[in-house]
Every structure is written in structure tokens, then in C-alpha cells.
N, C-alpha and C positions, 0 to 999 in steps of 0.2 A: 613622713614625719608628722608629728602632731601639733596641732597649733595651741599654742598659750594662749592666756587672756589677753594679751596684746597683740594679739594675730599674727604673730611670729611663728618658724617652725623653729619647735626645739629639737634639740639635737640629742638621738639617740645613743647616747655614749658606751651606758652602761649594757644595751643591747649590741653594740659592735664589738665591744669586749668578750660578753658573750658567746656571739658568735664566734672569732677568734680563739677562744677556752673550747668550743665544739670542735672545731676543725683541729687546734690542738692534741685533741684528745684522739680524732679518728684517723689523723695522717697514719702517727707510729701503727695505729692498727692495719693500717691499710699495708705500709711499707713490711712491719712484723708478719702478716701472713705470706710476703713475696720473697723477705732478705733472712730477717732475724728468729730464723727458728731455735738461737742457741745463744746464748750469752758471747756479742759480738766488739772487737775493739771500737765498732763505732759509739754504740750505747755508753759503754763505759768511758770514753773522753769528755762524750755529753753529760755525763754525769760531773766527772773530773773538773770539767770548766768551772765547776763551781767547788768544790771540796777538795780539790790538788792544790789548791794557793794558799801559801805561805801568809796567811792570814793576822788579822791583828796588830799588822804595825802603818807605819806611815805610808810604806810605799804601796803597800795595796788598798791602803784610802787614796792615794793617788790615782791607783788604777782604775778603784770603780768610780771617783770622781769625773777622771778621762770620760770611761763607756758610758756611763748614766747622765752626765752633767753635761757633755756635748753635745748628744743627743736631745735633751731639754731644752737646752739654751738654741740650740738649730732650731725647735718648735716654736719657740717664744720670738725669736728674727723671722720666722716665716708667717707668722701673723699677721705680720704687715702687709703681705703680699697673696698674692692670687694663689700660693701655692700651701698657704695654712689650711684653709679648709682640706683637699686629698691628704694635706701630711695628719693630722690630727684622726681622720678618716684614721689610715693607714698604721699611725701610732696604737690606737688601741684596739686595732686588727692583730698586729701585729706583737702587742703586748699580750693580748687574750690567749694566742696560736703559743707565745712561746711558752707561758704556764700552764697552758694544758700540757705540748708537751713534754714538759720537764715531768709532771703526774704520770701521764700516760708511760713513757720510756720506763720511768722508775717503777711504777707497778708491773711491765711487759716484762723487763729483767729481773725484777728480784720479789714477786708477789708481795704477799702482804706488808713483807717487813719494807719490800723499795715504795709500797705506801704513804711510810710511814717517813722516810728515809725523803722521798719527793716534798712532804710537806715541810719535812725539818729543811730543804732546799730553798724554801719560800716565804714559810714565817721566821719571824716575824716582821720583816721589810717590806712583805706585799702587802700587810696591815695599811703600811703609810701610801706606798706606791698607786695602789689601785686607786682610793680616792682621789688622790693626787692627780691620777691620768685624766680620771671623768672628770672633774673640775676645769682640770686647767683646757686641758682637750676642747671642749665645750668651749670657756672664752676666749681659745686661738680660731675654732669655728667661727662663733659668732664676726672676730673683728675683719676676719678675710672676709666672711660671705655679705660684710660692706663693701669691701672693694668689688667681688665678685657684682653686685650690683650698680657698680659705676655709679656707690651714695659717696666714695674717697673717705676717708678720715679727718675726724672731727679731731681738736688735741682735748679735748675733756675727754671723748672715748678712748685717747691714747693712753692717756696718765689712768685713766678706770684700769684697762687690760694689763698695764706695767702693773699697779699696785697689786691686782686680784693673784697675776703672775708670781711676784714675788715673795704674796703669801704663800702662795703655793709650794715657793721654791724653800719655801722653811721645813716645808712639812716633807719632800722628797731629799736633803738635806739631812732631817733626823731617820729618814729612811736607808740614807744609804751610811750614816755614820751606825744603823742598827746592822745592817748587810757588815759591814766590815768588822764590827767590836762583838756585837751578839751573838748572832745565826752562827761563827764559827764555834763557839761554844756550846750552842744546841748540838749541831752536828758532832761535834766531838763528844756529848754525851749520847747523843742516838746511836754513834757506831760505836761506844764501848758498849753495849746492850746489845747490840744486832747486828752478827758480823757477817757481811757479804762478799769482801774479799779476801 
């Protein structure tokens, strides 16, 4: 990791992402030359999990509040603890791996138009989501890998980490209220253009 002008390491976010988006992208291939030589029901669910919901009303702002908002909030509680630094690690491993392969899959099944089809799956809520992750990612690192150092918590560092957090939590917020009210709209004009099923 590289060190800042304060002799700190910073924390390589947007490279574990990255990496994540790499591996993403080579599993499907890997898996595709073993399983998927042919348009299979697994690909197509993975697909589905995104564009089979009943989209646009309250209860599926509910739903991805549930998946997106628990998952953040678990982030933002684990900060405190010894276990933010690997989850934060782990979060944008593990965010990188599934946008690649939501790409990958949808270009493996449907060429150029599941491209097209992958991207309309992603914009425009990963606009908000990815900086979201390296930002906030980063100062759930930073306040664990205090404790990781037996320095304990300071409360000026606490209320810093809750405010930086909670901007944060503005901007993944308008990400997921775009996920619910927008991207179904993209998507419903991308597959009257480009029909795959």
C-alpha cells in the first residue's frame, strides 16, 4: 500500500475493485468454456434477478433498501470493530466480482446486444454506488485499522467516520432510489430495441 504525506498507508480501494471487476469478468469465462456452451437457465435467472422485478413501486424500494441498505449499514457497525478493515477489503472485492460478472454473463449469452443489455443492468446506479463504495470503504478501513493497532477510538474520530458515513449514505440512497425508479425504465427501453427472449 502506498504511503501518504502523513506516513500513513492508504488504502487501495479503487484497485480492489478493480481487481474484483477482473475476476468478475474471467470466472463466467472460465465457467462458460466448462458449463455454458448454450443459452442456459442459470445465466438467464442471473440476468432475471435484476429485470424479472416487478419494479417501480414501493415494495421493491423496500427490497433493494433490505439488499443494499443492510449490507452498508453492517459496513458502517463493523467499523468499529476489528472486522471493518477485511469486510471493507471484502465489500469492494466483492462488489468489483459481481459487475464484472453481470458484463461478462450478459455479453457470454447474448453478444453484442447482452453488452448493451449488461450496461443498461448497471447504469445508472453504479454512477452513484462505486464512488460511494471507495469513499466510504476507505473510512471504514481507516477507523478499524485504529483499533487493529491497539490506538482504540478517539470520539472526535467517531463523530468524523459517522458524519463522512452518512454523507455517504446520501449518495448510495440516490443510488438506490435511481436502481428502483430509473434503470427499470432504461431497461424497458433497451429490450423494446433488442430482443433476446
Amino acid at each position: 500500500m502506498k504511503k501518504n504525506r502523513t506516513g500513513t498507508k492508504k488504502f487501495p480501494a479503487l484497485i480492489l475493485f478493480l481487481l474484483g471487476f477482473l475476476a468478475g469478468n474471467l470466472i463466467p469465462n472460465i465457467i462458460w468454456k466448462a458449463k455454458w456452451q448454450q443459452k442456459t437457465w442459470a445465466s438467464l435467472y442471473f440476468l432475471s434477478t435484476f429485470a424479472g422485478k416487478n419494479t417501480g413501486n414501493i415494495e421493491y424500494l423496500k427490497e433493494i433498501l433490505k439488499y443494499r441498505g443492510v449490507f452498508y449499514l453492517l459496513n458502517i457497525i463493523c467499523g468499529f470493530s476489528i472486522f471493518g478493515a477485511p469486510l471493507a477489503v471484502i465489500t469492494l472485492l466483492g462488489s468489483g466480482l459481481y459487475a464484472g460478472m453481470i458484463m461478462t454473463v450478459s455479453i457470454l449469452e447474448f453478444g453484442f446486444a447482452g453488452g448493451v443489455i449488461g450496461m443498461g443492468l448497471l447504469l445508472p446506479q453504479y454512477l452513484f454506488y462505486i464512488p460511494v463504495w471507495l469513499y466510504s470503504m476507505e473510512q471504514e478501513w481507516k477507523i478499524s485499522s485504529e483499533i487493529w493497532r491497539n490506538r482504540g477510538l478517539i470520539s472526535g474520530e467517531v463523530s468524523i467516520y459517522l458524519k463522512k458515513m452518512c454523507i455517504a449514505a446520501v449518495g448510495y440512497f440516490l443510488g438506490i432510489l435511481i436502481e428502483c425508479y430509473v434503470n427499470p425504465l432504461i431497461i424497458d427501453i433497451i429490450l423494446k430495441y433488442i430482443k433476446i427472449f
